[in-house]
Every structure is written in C-alpha cells, then in structure tokens.
N, CA, C and O atoms as CSV, one atom per row, in Angstrom:
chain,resi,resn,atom,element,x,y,z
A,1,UNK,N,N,85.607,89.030,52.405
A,1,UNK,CA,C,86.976,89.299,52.014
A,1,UNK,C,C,87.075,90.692,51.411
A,1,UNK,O,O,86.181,91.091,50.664
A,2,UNK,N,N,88.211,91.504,51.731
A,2,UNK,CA,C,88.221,92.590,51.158
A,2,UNK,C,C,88.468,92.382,49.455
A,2,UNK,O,O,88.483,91.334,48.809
A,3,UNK,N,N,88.691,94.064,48.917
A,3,UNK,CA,C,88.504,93.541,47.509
A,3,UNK,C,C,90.199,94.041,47.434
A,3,UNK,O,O,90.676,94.793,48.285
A,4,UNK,N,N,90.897,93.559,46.421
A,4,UNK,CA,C,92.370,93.567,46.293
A,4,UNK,C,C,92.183,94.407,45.324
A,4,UNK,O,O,91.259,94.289,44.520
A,5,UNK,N,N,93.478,95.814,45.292
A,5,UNK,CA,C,93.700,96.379,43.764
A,5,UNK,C,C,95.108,96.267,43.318
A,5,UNK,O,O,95.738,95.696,44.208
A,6,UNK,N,N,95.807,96.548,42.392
A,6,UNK,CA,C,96.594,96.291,41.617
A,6,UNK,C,C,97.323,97.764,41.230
A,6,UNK,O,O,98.441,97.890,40.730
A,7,UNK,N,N,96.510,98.700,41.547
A,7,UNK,CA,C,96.909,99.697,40.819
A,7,UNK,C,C,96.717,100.801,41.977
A,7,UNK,O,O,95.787,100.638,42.766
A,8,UNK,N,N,97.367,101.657,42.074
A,8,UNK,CA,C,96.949,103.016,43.119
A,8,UNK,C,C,98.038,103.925,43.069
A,8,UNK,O,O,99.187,103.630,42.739
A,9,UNK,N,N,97.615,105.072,43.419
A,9,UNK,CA,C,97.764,106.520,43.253
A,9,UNK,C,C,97.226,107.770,43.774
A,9,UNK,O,O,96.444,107.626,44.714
A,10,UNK,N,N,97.393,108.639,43.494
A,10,UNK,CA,C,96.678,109.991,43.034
A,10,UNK,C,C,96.532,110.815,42.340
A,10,UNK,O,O,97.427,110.972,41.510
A,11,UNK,N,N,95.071,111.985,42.304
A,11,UNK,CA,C,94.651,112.611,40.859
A,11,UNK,C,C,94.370,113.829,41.855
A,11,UNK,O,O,94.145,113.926,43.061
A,12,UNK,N,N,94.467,114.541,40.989
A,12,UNK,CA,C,93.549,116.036,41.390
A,12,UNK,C,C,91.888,116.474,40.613
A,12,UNK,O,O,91.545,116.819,39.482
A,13,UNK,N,N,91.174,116.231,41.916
A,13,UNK,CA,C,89.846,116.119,41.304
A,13,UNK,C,C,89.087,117.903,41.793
A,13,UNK,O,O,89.867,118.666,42.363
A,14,UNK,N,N,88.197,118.212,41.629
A,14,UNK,CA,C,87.356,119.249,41.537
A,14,UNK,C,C,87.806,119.535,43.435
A,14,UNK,O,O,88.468,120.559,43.604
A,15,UNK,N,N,87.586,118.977,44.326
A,15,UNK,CA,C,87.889,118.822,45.663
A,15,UNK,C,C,89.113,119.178,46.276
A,15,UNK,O,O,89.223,119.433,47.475
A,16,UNK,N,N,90.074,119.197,45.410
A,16,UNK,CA,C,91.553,118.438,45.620
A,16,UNK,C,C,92.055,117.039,45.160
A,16,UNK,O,O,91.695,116.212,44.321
A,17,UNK,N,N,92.953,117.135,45.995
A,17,UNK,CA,C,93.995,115.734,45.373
A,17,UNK,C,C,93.544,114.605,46.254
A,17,UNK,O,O,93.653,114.754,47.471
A,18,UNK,N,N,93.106,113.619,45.824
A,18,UNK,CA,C,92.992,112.423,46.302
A,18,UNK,C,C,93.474,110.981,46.011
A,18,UNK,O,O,93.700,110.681,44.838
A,19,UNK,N,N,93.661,109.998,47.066
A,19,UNK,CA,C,94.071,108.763,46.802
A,19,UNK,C,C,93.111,107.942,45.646
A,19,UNK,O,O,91.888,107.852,45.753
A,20,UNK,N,N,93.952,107.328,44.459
A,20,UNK,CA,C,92.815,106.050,43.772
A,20,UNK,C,C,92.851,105.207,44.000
A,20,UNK,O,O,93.623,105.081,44.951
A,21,UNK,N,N,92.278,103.970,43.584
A,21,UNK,CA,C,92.562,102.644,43.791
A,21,UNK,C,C,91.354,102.292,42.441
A,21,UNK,O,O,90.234,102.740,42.199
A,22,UNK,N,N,92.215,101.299,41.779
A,22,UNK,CA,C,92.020,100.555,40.380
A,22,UNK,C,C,92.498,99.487,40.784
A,22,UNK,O,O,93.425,99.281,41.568
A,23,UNK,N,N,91.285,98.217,39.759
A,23,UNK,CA,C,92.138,97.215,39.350
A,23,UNK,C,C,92.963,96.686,38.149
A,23,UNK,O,O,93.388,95.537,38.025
A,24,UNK,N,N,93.137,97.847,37.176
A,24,UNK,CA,C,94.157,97.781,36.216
A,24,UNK,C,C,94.079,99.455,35.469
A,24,UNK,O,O,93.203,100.320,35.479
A,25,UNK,N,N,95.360,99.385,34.898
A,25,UNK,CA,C,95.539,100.965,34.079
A,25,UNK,C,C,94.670,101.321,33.688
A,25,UNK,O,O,94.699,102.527,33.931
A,26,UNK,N,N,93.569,101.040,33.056
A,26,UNK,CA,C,92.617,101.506,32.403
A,26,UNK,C,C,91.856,102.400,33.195
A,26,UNK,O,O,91.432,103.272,32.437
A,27,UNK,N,N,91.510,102.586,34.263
A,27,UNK,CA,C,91.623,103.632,34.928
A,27,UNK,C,C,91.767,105.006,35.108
A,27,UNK,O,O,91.085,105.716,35.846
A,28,UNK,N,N,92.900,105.417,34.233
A,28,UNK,CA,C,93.447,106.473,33.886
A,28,UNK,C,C,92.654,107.370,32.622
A,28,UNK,O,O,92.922,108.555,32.420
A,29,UNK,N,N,91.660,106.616,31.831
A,29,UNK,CA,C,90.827,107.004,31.060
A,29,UNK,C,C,89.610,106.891,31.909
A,29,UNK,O,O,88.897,107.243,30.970
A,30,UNK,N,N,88.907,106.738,32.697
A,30,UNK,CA,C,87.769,106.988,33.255
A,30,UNK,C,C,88.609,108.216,34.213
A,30,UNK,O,O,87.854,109.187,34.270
A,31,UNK,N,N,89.422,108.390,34.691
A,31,UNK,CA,C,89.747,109.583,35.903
A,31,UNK,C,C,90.270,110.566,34.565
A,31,UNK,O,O,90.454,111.636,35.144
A,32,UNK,N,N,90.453,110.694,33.786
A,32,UNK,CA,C,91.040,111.689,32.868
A,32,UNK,C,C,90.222,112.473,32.199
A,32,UNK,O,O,90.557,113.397,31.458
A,33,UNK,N,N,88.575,111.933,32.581
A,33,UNK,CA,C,87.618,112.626,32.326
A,33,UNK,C,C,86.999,113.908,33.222
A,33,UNK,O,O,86.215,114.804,32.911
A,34,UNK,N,N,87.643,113.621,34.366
A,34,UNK,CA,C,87.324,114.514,35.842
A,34,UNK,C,C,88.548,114.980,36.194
A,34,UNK,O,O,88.566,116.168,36.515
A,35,UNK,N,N,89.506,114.432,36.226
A,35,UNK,CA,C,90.454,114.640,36.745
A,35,UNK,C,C,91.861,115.387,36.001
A,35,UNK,O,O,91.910,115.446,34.772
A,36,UNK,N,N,93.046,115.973,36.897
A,36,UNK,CA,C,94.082,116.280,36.491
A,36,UNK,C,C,95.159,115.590,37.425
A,36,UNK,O,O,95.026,115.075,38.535
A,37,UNK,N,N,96.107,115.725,36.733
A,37,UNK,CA,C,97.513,115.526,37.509
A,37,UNK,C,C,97.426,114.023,37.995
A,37,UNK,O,O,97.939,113.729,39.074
A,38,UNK,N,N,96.721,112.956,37.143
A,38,UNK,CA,C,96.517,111.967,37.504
A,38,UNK,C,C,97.946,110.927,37.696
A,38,UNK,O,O,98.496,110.736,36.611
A,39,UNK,N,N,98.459,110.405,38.586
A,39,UNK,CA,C,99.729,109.533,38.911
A,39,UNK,C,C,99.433,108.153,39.848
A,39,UNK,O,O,99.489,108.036,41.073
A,40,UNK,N,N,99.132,107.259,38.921
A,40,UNK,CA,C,98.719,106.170,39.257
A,40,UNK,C,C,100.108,105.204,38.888
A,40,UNK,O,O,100.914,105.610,38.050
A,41,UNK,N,N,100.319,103.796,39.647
A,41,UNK,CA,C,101.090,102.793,38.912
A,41,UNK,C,C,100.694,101.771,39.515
A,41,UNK,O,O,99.711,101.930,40.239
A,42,UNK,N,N,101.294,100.420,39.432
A,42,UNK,CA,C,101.081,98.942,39.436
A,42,UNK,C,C,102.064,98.998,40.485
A,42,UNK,O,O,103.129,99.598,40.627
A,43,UNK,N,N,101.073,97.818,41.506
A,43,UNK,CA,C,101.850,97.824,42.465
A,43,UNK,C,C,101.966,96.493,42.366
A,43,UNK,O,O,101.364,95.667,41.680
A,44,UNK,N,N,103.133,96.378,43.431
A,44,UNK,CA,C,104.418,94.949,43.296
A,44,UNK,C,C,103.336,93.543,43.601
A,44,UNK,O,O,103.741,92.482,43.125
A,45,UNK,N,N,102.637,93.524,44.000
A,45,UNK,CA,C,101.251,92.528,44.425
A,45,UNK,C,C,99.929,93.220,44.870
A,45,UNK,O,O,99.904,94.241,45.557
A,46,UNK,N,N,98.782,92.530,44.388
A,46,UNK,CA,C,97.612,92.836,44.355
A,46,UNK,C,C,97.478,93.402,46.122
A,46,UNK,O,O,98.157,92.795,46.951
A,47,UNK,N,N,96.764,94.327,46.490
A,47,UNK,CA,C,96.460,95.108,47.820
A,47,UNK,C,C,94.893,95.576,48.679
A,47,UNK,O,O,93.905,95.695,47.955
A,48,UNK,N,N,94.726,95.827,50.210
A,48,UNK,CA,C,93.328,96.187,50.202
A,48,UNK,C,C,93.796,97.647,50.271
A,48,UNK,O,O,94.948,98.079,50.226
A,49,UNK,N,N,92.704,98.266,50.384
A,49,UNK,CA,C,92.939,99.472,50.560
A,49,UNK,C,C,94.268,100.224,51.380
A,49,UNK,O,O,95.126,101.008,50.976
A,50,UNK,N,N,93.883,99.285,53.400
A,50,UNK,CA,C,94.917,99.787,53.850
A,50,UNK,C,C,95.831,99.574,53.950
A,50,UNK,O,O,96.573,100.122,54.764
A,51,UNK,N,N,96.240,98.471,52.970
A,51,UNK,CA,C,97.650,98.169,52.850
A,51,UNK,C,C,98.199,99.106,51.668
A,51,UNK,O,O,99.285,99.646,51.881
A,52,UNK,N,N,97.635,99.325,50.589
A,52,UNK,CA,C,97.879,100.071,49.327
A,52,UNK,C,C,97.925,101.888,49.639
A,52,UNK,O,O,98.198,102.738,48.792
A,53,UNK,N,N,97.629,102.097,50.870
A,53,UNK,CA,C,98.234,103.384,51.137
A,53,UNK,C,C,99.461,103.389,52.385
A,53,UNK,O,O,100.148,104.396,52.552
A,54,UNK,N,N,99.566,102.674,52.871
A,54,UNK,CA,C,100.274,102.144,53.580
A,54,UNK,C,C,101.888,102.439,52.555
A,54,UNK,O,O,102.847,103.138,52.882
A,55,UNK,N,N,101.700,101.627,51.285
A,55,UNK,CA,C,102.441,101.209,50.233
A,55,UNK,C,C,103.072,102.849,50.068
A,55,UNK,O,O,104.098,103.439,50.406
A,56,UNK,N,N,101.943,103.141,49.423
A,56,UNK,CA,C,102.270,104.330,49.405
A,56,UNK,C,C,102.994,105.668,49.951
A,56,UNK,O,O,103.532,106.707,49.567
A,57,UNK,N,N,102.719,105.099,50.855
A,57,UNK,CA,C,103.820,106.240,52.079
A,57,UNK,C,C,105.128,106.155,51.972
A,57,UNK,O,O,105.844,107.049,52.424
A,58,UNK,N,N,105.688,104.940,51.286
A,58,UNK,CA,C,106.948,104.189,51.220
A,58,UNK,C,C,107.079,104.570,49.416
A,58,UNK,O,O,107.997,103.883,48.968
A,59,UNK,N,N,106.582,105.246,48.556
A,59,UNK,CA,C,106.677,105.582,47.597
A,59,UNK,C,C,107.246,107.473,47.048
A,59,UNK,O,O,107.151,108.583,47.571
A,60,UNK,N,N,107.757,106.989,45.899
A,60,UNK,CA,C,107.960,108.816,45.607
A,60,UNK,C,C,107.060,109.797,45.719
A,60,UNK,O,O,107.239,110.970,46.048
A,61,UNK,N,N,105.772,109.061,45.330
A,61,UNK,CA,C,104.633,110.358,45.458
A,61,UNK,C,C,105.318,110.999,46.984
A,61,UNK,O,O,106.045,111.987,47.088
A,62,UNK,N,N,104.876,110.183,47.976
A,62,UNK,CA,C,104.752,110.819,49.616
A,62,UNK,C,C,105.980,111.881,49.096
A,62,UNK,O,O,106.328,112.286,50.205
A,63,UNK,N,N,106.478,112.285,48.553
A,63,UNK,CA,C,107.977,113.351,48.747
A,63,UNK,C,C,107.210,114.329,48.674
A,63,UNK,O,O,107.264,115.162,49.579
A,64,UNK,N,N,106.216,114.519,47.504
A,64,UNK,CA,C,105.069,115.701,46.780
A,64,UNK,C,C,104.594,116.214,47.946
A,64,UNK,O,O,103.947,115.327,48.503
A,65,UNK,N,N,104.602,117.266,48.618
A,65,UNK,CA,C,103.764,117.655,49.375
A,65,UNK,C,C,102.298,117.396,49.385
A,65,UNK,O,O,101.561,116.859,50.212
A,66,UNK,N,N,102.098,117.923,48.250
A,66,UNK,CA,C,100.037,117.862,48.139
A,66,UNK,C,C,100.087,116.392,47.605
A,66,UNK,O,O,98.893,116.276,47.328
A,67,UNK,N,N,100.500,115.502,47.357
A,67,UNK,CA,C,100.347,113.693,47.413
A,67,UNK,C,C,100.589,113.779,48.925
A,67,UNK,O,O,99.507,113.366,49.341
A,68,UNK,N,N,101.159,113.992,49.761
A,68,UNK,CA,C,101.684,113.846,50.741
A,68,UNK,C,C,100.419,114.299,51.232
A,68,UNK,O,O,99.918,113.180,51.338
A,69,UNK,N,N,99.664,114.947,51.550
A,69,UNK,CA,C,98.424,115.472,52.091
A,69,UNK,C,C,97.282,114.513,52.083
A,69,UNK,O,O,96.684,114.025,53.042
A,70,UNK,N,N,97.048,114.292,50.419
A,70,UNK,CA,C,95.773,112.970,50.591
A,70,UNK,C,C,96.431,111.909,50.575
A,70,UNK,O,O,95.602,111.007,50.455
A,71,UNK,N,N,97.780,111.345,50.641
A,71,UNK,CA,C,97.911,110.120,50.967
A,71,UNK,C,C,97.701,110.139,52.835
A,71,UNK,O,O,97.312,109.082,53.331
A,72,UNK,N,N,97.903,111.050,53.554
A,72,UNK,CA,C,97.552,110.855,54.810
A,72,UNK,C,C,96.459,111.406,55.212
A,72,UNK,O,O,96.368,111.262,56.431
A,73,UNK,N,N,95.507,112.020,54.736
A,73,UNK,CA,C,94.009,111.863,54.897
A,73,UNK,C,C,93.536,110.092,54.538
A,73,UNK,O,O,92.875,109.471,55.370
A,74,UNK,N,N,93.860,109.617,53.572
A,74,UNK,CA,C,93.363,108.179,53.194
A,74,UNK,C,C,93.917,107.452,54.172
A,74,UNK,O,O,93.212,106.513,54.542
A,75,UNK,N,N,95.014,107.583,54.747
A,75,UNK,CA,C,95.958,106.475,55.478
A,75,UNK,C,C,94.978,106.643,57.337
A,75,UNK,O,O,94.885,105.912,58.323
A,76,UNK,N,N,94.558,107.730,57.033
A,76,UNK,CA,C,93.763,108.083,58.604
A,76,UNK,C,C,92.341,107.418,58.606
A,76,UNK,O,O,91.850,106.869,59.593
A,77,UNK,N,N,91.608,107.561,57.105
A,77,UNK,CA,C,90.393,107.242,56.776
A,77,UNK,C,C,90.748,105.358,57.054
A,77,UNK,O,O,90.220,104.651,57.913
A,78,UNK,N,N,91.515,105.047,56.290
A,78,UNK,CA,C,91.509,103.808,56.080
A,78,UNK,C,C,92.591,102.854,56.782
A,78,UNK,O,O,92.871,101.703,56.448
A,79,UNK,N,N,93.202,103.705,57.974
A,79,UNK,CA,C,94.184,103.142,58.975
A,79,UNK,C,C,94.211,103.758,60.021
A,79,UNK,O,O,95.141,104.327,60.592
A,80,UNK,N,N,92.739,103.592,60.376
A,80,UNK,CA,C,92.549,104.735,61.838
A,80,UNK,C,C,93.558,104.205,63.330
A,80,UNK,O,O,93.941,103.043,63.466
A,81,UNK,N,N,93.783,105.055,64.096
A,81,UNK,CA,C,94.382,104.716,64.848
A,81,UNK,C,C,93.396,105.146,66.147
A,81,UNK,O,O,92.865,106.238,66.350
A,82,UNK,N,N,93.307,103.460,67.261
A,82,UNK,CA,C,92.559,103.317,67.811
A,82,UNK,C,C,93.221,104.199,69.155
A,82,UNK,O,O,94.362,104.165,69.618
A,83,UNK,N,N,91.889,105.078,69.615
A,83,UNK,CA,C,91.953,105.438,70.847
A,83,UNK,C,C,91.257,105.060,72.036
A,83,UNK,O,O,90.119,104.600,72.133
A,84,UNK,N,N,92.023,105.294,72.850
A,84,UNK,CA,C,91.895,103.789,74.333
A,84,UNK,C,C,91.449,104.994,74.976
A,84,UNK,O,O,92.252,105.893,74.726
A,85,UNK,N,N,90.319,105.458,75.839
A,85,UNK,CA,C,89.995,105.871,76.591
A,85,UNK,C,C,89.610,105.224,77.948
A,85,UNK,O,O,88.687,104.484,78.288
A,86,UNK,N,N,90.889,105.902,78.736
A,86,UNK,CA,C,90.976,105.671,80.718
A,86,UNK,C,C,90.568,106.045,80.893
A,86,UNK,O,O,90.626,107.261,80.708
A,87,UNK,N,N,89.226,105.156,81.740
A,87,UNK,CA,C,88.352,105.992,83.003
A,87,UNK,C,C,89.310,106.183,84.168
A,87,UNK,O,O,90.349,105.538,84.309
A,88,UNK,N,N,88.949,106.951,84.836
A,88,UNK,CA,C,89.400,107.597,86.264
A,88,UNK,C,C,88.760,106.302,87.238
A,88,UNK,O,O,87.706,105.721,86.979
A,89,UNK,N,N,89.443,106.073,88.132
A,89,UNK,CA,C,88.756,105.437,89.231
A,89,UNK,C,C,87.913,106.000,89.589
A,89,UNK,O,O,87.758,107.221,89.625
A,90,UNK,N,N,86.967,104.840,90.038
A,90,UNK,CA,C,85.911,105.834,90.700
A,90,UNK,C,C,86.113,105.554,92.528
A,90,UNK,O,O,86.643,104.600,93.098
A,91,UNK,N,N,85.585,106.560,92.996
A,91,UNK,CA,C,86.005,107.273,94.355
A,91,UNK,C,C,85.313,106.219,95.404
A,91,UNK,O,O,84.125,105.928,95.268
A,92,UNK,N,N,85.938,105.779,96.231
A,92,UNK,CA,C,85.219,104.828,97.512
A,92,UNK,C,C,83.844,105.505,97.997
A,92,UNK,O,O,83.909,106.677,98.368
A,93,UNK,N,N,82.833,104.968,98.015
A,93,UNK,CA,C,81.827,105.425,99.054
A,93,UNK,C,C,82.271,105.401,100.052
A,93,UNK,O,O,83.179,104.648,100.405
A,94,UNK,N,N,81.637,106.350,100.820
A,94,UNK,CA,C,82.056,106.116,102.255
A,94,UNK,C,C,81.013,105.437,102.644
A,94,UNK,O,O,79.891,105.386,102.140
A,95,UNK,N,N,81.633,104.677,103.990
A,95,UNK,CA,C,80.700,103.888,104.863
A,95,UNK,C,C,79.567,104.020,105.841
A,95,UNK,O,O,79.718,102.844,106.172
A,96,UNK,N,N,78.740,104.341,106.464
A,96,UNK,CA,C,78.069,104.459,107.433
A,96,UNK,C,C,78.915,104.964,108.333
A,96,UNK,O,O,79.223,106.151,108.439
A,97,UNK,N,N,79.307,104.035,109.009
A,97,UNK,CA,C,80.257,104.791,110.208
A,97,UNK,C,C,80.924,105.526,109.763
A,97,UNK,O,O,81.023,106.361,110.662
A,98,UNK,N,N,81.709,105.971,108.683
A,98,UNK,CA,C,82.280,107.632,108.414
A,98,UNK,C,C,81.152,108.406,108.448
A,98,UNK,O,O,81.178,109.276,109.319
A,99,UNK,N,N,80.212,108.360,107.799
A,99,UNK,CA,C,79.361,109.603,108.019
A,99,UNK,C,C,78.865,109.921,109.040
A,99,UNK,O,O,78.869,111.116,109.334
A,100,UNK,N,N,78.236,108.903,109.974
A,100,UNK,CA,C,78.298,109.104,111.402
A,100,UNK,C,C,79.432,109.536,112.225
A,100,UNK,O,O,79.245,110.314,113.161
A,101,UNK,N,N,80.454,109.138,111.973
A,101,UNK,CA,C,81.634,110.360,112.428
A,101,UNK,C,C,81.874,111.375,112.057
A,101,UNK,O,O,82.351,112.250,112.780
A,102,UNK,N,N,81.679,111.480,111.169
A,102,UNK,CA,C,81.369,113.092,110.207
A,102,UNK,C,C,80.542,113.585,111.362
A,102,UNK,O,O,81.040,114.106,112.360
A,103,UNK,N,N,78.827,113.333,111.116
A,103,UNK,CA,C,78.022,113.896,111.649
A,103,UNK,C,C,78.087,114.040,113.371
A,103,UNK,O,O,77.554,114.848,114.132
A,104,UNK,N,N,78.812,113.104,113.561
A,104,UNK,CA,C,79.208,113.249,115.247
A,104,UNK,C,C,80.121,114.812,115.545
A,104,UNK,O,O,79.833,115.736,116.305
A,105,UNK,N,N,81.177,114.661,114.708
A,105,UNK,CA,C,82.242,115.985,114.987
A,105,UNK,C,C,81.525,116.832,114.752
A,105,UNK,O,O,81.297,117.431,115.803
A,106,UNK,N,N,80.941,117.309,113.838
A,106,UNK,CA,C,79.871,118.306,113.365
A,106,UNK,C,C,79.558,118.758,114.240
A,106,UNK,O,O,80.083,119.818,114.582
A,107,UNK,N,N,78.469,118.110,115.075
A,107,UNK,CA,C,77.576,118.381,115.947
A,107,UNK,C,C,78.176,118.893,117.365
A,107,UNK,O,O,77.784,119.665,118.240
A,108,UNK,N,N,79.508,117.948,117.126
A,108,UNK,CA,C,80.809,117.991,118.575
A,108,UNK,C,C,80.875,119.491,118.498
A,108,UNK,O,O,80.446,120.207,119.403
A,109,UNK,N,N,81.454,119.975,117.331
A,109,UNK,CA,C,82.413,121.487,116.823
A,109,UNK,C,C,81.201,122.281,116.983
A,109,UNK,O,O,81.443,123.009,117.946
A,110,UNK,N,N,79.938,122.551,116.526
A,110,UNK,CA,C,79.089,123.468,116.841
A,110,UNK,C,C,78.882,123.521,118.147
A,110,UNK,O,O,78.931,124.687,118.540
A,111,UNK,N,N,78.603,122.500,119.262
A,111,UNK,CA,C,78.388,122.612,120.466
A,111,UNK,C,C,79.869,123.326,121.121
A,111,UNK,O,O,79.692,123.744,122.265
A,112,UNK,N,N,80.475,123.413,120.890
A,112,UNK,CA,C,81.640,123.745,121.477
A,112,UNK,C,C,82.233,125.089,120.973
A,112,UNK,O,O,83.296,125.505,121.432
C-alpha cells in the first residue's frame, strides 16, 4: 500500500524549489532548517504522492510561477505519462517465385 500524507507543498532548497510531502505540520521545523520560502498546508483528506500533486495543480501555489515549475517536475516524476510506441509493419517477404521472376527478367533484359 502506498504511504498517505496529509500535508504538502513547496520549499526552496539549496537546488531550487521543490514539492514536500509530510504527515503533519511539524514538518515545517525540520525543512526550516535547510530550507526557505517554505509553503506547505493540510490537505482536505489524507493522499499518495500522485494524487497530492495532482491536488496541487488545482491549488494557489500552481499560479506562482517557480511553484508552478516543481509542482510539474513532481507531477512528471510521479505521474508519468505512458508512451505507446508503434512498430511499423514489417514488409512481406517475397516468395520464391518472385525472385525467380525477378531473376528471370534480369537475365531476359541483359540478353536483349
């Protein structure tokens, strides 16, 4: 089972700005040691990850440009979107008797 959080956001860490995920406020004192511009809150029911950025997209942060940045780096990390790769048909062999007609005209067109 995934693990549910309660709490999520973003901080600006040494890296940039990134998505959090807590399971209660307290939080905000372990990231306040590394971090700036920390904007975390309680969300309306407990969440996994990719639902809790999901959430997020539908929140004021997303208006922030740079929230707007690592909330869709996280939403890519943690809500990848699957790519379907089409093979090409693959091409008929030819048969015996085509290549022997091949090799018949061939031989026809040079003699001639």
């Amino acid at each position: 089972m995934d693990k549910l959080f309660k709490v999520g956001g973003v901080s600006k860490c040494k890296s940039g700005y990134k998505v959090r995920f807590a399971t209660d406020l307290a939080r905000v004192k372990i990231l306040a040691k590394t971090d700036t511009d920390i904007q975390l809150m309680e969300l309306p029911e407990p969440m996994t990850k990719p639902a809790l950025v999901t959430f997020l997209k539908t929140t004021e942060l997303y208006s922030n440009a740079e929230y707007k940045a690592a909330i869709d780096t996280a939403d890519a990390k943690y809500n990848p979107v699957a790519v379907v790769k089409v093979k090409a048909p693959k091409k008929a062999k030819p048969s015996m008797d085509a290549i022997k007609a091949r090799a018949k005209a061939k031989t026809e067109a040079e003699a001639a």
